[in-house]
N, C-alpha and C positions, 0 to 999 in steps of 0.2 A: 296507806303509807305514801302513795303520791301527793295525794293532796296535804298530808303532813308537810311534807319537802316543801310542796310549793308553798306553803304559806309559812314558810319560815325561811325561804329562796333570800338570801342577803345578796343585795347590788352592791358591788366594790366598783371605786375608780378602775381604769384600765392599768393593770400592770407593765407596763413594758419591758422588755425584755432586751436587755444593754450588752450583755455579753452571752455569747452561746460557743459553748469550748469543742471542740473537736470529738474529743472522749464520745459526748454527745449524741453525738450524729452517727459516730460509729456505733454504739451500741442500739442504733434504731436505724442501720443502712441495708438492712438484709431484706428482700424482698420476700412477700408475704408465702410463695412456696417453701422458703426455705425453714421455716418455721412446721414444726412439726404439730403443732396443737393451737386451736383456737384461741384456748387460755392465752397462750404465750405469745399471740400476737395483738391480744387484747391486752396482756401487759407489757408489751413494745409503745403501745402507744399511749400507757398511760404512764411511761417516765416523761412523756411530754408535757404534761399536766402546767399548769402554773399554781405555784401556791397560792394560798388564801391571806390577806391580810388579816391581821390580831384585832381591829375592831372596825368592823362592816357597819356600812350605812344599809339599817334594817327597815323595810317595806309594811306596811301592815295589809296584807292582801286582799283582806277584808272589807277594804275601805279605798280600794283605788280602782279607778277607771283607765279602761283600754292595755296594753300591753307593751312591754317591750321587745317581743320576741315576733322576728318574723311569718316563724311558723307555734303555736303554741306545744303544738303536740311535738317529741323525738320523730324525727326523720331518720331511717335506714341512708345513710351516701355513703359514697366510698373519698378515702383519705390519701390526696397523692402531695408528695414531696417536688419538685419539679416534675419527671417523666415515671416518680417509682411511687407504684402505688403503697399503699399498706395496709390496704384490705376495707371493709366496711366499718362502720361504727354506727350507733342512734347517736343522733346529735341534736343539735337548734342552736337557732343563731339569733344572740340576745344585742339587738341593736342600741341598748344604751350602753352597753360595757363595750360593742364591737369584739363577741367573745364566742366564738365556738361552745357552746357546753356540752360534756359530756354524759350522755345518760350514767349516773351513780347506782353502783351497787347498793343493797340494804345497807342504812347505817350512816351509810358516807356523806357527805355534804357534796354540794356538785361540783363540778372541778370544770377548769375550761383550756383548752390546748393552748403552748405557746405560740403568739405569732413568728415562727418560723417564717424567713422568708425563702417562696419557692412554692407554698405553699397553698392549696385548693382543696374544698369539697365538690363534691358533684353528687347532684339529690333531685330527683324527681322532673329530668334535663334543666335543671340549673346549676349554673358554676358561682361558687362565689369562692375570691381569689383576694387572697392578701395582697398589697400595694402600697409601696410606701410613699409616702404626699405629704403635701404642707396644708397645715390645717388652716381653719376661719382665724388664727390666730399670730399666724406666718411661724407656725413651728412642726419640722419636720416629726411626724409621727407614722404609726403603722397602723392599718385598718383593714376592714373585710370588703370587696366592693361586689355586686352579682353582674355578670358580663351578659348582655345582651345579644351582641352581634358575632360573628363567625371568622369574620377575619384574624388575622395574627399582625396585619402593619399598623391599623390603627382600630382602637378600641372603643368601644360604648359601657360605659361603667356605669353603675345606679349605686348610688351610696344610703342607704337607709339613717337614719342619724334620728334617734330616739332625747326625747326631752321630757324631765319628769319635773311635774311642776306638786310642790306640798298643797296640802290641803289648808285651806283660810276660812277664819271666820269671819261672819256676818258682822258690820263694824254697825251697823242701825238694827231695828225690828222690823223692817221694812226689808229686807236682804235674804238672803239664803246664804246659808254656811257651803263653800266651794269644796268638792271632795279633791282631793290628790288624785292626779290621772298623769299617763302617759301620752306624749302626743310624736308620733314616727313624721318625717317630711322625710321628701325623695330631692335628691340633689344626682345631678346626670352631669359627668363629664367623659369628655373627648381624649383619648391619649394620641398624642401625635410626635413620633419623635422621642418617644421617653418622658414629653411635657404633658401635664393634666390640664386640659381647659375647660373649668368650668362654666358649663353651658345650658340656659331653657331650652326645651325642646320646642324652640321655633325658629323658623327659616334664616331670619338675619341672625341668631346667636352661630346655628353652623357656619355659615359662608362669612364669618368673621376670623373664624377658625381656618376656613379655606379662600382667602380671598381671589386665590387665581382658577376656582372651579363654581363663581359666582352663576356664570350659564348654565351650565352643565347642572348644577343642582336644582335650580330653579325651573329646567324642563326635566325633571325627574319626576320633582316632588308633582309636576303638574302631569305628567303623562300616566304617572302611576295612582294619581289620587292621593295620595300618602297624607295622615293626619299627625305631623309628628308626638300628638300626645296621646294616641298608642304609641305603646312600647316597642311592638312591634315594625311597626312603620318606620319609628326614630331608627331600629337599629336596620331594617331594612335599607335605609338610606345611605345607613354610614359603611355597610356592604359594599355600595356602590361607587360610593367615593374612596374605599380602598382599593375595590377593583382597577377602578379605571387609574387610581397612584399609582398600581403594580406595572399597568401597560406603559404609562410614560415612561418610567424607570428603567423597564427593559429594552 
C-alpha cells in the first residue's frame, strides 16, 4: 500500500491560505491533555488539513530521479502552534510544494497541514518553522524554513526550495533521452529585525548584513576556525553575533 501511494503521490501548486476564521483556531486551541483520546487529537489536527485541488500535476515515479522530500521516510515530530503544542504526528516535508505532509490513513490520499502562521515541527532536533518572506519574485508568500542557530534576536534560516525539471527527448541519435528529476538547493538567510537577508555562507556576505561587527566577526571566524559551509559553523557564528547584539543593547 505504500508504495501504491507513493507512486500515485500528486504534486499540486502551493495552496495558500488567504483567510483563516477564528471558529478555527477555536476548535483546535485545546492543548493535547485536554483531549481525552489519541483518536481525537489526531482528528484536532486533521481539521487542519488543506484540501486537494480537482486536477493535480501527476508525477510518474517510475521514471524520475532524486526527490522532493527532505526526509523520504514519515518522521515522528511533535506539532506546536506558537507556545501550545498539539502532540505528535508522522510527517515529511515535501520541499517542492513547501508542505508539511501528513502520514494518510488506508485509502486516503495525502493531505498536507495549512500554513498556519505561529507555526513549527520539531523532528529529530530539527525545527522547521513557517515564515512569512518575499519570494525570488518580490511577492509576499508563506514558507517552511529549518532554524539552525539557538538564538531568538537574530536567526539562521535554511530554505530548501525543490525544482522539478520534465523529462526530454534526445533531439539527434547521438543523444540520450533526459529522465525527469528533481533537483533541492539550499538558500540561507539572516533575519535581523523582522528583515530576511539573503546570504552565502561566507564571511563578506555576513558582515554586509552586520557592518558595524565587521572586527569582531572576522576575529571569530579566525580564532575559532569556523568553516562557514558547515552548517554548523555558519549557525555557530550567527550565535555569536547575537550574543554580543544582546550585550550592546543592555
Amino acid at each position: 500500500m505504500y508504495l501504491l501511494i507513493m507512486k500515485t503521490l500528486r504534486l499540486l501548486p502551493i495552496a495558500f491560505l488567504f483567510l483563516f476564521s477564528s471558529s478555527l483556531l477555536a476548535q483546535v486551541s485545546g492543548s493535547p491533555r485536554e483531549f481525552e483520546t489519541t483518536t481525537e487529537m489526531y482528528n484536532q489536527i486533521r481539521r487542519m488539513l488543506n484540501t486537494k485541488e480537482k486536477v493535480p500535476y501527476e508525477i510518474d515515479w517510475d521514471n524520475v530521479k532524486g526527490s522532493p522530500y527532505l526526509n523520504e521516510k514519515y518522521k515522528l515530530a511533535k506539532f506546536y502552534i506558537g507556545d501550545k503544542s498539539y502532540g505528535n504526528i508522522m510527517m515529511r516535508f515535501n520541499t517542492y510544494t513547501s508542505e508539511i505532509e501528513l502520514l494518510p490513513e488506508e485509502g486516503e490520499e495525502i493531505g498536507a497541514l495549512m500554513k498556519l502562521d505561529g507555526s513549527r515541527i520539531l523532528f529529530e532536533n530539527k525545527t522547521l518553522a513557517l515564515f512569512n518572506y518575499t519570494n525570488e519574485d518580490g511577492e509576499a508568500t508563506k514558507g517552511y524554513f529549518l532554524v539552525l542557530n539557538k538564538a531568538d534576536n537574530i536567526k539562521l534560516l535554511l530554505r530548501k526550495k525543490c525544482v522539478f525539471s520534465p523529462n526530454e527527448k534526445a533531439l539527434t541519435a547521438n543523444q540520450a533521452d533526459r529522465a525527469a528529476k528533481f533537483t533541492q538547493y539550499d538558500y540561507f538567510y539572516i533575519v535581523k529585525d523582522g528583515e530576511f537577508f539573503e546570504v552565502n555562507p561566507k564571511k563578506k556576505d555576513v558582515m554586509k548584513v552586520f557592518p558595524d561587527k565587521k572586527n569582531e566577526i572576522k576575529a571569530y571566524i579566525k580564532s575559532e576556525r569556523l568553516k562557514l559551509k558547515n552548517q554548523q559553523d555558519f549557525a555557530k557564528l550567527v550565535d555569536y553575533i547575537a550574543s554580543i547584539s544582546t550585550e550592546e543593547s543592555n
